[in-house]
SELOVEX-964356 format. One record per atom (N, C-alpha, C): x negated, y, z negated. Coordinates in steps of 0.001 Angstrom, whole numbers, padded with zeros to 6 digits, always signed. Each point is the difference from the previous one (the first is absolute). Layout:
N
XYZ...
***
This chain:
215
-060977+020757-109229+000605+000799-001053-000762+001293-000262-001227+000055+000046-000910+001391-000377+000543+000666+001265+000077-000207+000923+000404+001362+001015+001078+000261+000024+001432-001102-000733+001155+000884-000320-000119+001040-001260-000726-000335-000789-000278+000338-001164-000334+001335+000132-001161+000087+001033-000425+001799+000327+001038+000042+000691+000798-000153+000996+000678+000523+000818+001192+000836-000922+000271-000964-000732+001408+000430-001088-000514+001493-000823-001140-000296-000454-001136+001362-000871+000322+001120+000598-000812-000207+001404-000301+001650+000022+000872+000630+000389+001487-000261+000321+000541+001224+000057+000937+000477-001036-000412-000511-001125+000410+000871-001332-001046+000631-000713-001346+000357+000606-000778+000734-000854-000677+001374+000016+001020+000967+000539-000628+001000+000332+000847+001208+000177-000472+001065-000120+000958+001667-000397-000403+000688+000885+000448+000405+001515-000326+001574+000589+001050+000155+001193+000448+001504-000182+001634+000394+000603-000366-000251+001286+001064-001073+000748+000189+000336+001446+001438-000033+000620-000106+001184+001301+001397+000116+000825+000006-000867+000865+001118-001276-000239-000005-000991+000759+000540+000026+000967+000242-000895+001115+000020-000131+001556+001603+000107-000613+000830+000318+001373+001442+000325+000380+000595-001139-000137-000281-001255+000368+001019-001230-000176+000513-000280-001537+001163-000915+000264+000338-000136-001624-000462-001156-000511+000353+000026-001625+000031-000738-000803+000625-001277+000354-000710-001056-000181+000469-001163+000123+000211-000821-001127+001281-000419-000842-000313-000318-001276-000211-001851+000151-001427-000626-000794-000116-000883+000122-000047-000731-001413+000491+000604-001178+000101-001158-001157+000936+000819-000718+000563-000655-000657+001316+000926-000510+000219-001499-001513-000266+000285-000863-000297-000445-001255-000285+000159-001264+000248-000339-000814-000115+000507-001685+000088+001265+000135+000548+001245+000493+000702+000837+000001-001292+000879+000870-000820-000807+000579-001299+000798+001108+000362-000247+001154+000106+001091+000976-000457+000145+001365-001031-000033+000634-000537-000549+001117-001216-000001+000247+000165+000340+001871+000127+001235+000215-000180+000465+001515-001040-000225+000565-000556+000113+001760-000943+000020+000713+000263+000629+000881-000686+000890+000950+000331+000547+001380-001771-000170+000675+000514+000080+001486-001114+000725+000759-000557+001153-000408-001201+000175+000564-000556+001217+000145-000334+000202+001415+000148+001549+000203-000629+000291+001317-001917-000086+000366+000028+000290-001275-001593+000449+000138-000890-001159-001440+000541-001143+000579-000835-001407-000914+000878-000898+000674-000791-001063-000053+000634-001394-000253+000422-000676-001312+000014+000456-000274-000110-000634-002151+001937+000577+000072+000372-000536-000149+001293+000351-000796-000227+000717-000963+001179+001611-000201+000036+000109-001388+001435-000469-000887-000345-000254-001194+000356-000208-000998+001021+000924-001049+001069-000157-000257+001199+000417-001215+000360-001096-000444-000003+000639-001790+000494-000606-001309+000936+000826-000711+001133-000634+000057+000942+000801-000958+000317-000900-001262+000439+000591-000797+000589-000802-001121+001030+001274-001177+000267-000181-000930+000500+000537-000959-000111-000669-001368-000662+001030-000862-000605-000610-000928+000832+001116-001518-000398-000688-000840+000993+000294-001535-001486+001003-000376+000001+001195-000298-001058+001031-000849+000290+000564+000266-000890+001327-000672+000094+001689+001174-001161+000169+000427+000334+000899+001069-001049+000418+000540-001247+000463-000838-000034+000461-000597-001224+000507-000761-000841-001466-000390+000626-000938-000763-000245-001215-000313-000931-000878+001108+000809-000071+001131-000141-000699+001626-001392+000450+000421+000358+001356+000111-001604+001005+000918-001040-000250-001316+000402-000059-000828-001351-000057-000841-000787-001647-000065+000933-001074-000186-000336-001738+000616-000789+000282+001183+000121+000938+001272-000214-000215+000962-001724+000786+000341+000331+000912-001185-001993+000877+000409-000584-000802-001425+000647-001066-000556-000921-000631-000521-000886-001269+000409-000564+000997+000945-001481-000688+000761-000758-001120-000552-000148-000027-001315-000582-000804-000373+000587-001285-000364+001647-000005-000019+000404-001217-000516+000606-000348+001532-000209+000108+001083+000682-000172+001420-000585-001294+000315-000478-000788-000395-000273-001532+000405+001128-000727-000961+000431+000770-001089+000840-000847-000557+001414-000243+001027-000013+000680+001166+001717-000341+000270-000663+000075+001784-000893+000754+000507-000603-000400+001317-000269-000513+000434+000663-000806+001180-000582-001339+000433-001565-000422+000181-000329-001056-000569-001442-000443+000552-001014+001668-000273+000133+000614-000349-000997+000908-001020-000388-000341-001224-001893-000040+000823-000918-000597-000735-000302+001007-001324-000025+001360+000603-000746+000962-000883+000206+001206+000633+000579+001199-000834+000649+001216+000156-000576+000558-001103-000761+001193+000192-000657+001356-001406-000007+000933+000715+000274+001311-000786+000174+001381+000003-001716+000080+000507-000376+000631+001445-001198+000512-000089-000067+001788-000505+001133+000797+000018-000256+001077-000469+001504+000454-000456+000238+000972-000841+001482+000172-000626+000032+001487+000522+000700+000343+000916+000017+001651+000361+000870+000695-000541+001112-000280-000117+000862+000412-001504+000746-000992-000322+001110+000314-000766+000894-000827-000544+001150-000958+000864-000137+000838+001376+000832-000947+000814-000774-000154+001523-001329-000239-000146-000594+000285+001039-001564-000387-000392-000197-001497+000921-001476-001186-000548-000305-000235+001781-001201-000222-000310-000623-001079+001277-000308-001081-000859+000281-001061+000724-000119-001508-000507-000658-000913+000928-000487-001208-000399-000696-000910+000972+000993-001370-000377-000160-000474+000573+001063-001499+000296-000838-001271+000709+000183-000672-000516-000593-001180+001209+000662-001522+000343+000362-000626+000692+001120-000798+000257-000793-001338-000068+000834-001246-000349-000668-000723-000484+000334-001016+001587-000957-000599+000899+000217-000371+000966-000492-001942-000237+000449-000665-000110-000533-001053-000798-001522-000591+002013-000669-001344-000373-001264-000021+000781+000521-000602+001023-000148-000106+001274-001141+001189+000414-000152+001438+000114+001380+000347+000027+000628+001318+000421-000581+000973-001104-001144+001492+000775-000212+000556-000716+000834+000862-001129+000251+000222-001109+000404+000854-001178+000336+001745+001036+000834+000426-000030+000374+001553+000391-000064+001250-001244-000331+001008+000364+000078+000296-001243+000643+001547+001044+000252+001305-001057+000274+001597+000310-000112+000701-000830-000166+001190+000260+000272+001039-000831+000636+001097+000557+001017+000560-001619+001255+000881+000891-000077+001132-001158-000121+001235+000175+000766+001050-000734+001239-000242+000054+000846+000168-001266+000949+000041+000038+000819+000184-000979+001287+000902+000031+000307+001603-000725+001799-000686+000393+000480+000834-001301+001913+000179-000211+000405+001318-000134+001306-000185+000582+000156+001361+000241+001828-000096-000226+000568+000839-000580+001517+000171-000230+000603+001238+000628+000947-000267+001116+001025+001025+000092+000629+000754-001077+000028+000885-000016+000599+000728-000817+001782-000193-000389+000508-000304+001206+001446+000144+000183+000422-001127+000036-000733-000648+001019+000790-001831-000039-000616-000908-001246-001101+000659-000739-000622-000876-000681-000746-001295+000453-000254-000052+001317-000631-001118+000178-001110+000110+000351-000600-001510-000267-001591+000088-000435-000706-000495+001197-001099+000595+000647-000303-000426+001116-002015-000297-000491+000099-000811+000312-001845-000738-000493-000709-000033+000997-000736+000457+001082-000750-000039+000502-001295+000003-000066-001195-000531+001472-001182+000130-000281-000504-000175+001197-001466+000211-000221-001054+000641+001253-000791-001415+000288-000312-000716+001151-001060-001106-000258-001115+000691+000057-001192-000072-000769-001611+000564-000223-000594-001240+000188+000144-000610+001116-001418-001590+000325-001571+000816-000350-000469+000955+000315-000900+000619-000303-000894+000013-001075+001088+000699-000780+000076+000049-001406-001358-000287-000902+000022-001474-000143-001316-000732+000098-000448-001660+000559-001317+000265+000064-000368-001267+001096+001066-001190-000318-000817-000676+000993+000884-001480+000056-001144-001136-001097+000578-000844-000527-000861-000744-000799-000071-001357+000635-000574-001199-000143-000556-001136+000924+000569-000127+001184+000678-000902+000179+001156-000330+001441+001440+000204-000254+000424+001465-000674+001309+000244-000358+000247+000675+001109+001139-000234+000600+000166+000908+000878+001097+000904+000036-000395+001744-000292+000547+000735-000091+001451+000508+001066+001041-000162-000497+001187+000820+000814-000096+001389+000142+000117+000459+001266-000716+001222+000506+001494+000862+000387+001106-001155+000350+001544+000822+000245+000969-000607-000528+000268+001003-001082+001483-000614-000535+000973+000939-000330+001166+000407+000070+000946+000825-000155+001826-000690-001278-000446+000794-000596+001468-000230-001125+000646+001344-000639+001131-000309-000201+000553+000816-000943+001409-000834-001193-000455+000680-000979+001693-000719-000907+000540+001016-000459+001472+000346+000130+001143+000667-000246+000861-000647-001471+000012+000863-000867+000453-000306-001124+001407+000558-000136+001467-000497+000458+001128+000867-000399+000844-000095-000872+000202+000913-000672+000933-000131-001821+001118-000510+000688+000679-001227-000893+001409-000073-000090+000903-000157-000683+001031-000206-000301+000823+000508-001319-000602-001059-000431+000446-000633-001829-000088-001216-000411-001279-000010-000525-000963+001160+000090-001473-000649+000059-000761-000974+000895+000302+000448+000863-000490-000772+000846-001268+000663+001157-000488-000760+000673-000519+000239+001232-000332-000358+001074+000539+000746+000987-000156-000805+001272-001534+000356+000579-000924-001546+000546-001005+000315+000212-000613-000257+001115-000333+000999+001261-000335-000395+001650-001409+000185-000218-001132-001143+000534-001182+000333+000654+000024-000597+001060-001111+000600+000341-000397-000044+001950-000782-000177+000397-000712-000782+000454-001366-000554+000256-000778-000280+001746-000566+000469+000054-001015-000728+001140-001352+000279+000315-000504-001194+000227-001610-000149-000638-000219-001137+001424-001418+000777+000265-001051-001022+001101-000568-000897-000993-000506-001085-000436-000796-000960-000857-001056+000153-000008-000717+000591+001551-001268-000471+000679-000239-001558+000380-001599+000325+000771+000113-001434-000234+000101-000594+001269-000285-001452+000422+000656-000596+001151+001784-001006-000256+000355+000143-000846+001451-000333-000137+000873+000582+000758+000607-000646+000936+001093+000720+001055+001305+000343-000625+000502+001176+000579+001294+000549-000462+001083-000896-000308+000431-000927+001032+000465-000860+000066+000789-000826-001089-001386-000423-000759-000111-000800-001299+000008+000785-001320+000173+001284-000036-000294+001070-000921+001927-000120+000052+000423+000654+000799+001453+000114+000098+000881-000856-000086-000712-001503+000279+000615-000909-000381+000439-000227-001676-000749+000561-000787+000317+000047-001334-000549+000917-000851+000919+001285+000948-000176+001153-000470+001056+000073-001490+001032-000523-000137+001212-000076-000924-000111-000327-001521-000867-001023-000136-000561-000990-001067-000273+000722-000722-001446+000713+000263-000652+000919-001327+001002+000953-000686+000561+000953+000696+001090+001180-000264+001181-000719-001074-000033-001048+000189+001104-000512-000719-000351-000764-001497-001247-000638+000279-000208-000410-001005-000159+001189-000989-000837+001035+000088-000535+001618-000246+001349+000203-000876+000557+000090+000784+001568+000913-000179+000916-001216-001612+000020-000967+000218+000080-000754-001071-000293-000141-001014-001763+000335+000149-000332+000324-001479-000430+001128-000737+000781+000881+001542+000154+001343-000823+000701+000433-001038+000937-000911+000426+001442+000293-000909-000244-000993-000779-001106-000564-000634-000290-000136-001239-001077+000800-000939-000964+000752+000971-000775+000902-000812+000702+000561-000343+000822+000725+000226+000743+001257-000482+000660-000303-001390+000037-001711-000047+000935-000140-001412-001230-000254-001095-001502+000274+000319-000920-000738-000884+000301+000748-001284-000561+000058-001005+000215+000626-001349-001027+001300-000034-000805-000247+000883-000848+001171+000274+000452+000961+000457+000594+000154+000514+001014+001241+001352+001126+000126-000535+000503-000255-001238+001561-000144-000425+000134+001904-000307-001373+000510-000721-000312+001487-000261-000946+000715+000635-000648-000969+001284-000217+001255+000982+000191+000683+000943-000171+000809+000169+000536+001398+001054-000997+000592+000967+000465+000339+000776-000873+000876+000652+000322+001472-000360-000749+000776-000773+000357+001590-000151-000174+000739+001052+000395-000313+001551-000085+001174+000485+001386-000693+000910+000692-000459-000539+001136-001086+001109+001122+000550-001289+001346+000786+000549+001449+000427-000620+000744-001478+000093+000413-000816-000798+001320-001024+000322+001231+000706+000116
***
């Protein structure tokens, strides 16, 4: 059970834009109103990862749940511990994360700049971020993720609503083969995505916004 446990983890924990390989989307869970895609990559073995869903808020509401860094273990799979290491402005933090890998399997941890940004015209909200493994050292036998690539697309729709795509693909490190990583690549994204669409209804977020996001 601990190595499904990480396996399911790490590929919901992490923010930095990548242009994925040419093959398509393969949709593999289609439930409580979540999608959960996979494709090849040309240049990894790791499958990447799409989550769609459609969720009841606005955007301003949504993007602001989502750079709140500090409450992201509340709805992230198997995230042990997520804090703001520096605030660069109002829509734009580097953060540290660390994944909770139960024993023997070492704990993963990252760190990502990572910044929102709104079209002007379509209104949609695009969240991206940089991985910084660098950043700072590694602490006992955690072992730092050195490549990971994401992005989430926020699009208005009538009703109040929003439709919501992220995109994921992440190496673990590590001696864990691809194999077994892709085997339950689906799990985390979904669980994630589930109790997203309950942060958004907490009583905390009912009046906040992001001020730099138009609904």
């Amino acid at each position: 059970m601990f190595l499904k446990k990480f396996l399911l983890s790490t590929f919901i924990l992490l923010s930095t834009l990548l242009v994925f390989g040419q093959k398509d989307w393969t949709l593999k869970v289609d439930k409580d109103g979540i999608k959960v895609y996979t494709k090849n990559l040309d240049n990894s073995p790791f499958k990447a990862v799409k989550s769609v869903c459609t969720i009841e808020t606005s955007l301003s509401r949504l993007t602001a749940v989502l750079m709140d860094i500090n409450s992201t273990a509340d709805w992230v799979y198997a995230t042990k511990k997520c804090v703001v290491l520096k605030t660069i402005s109002a829509s734009e933090v580097i953060y540290y994360s660390e994944i909770d890998a139960p024993w023997p399997v070492s704990n993963r941890d990252f760190i990502v700049r990572l910044w929102a940004e709104q079209d002007e015209k379509t209104k949609v909200v695009s969240i991206l971020s940089e991985n910084k493994p660098s950043y700072l050292p590694v602490y006992g036998n955690i072992v730092r993720i050195q490549h990971s690539h994401s992005q989430w697309l926020l699009h208005p729709l009538p009703n109040g609503q929003v439709r919501v795509e992220f995109e994921l693909q992440v190496n673990p490190g590590g001696n864990i083969p691809a194999w077994l990583i892709n085997m339950f690549a689906t799990k985390g994204p979904y669980e994630s995505f589930k109790k997203l669409k309950q942060q958004v209804k907490k009583p905390v977020y009912l009046s906040m916004e992001a001020p730099y996001v138009k609904d």
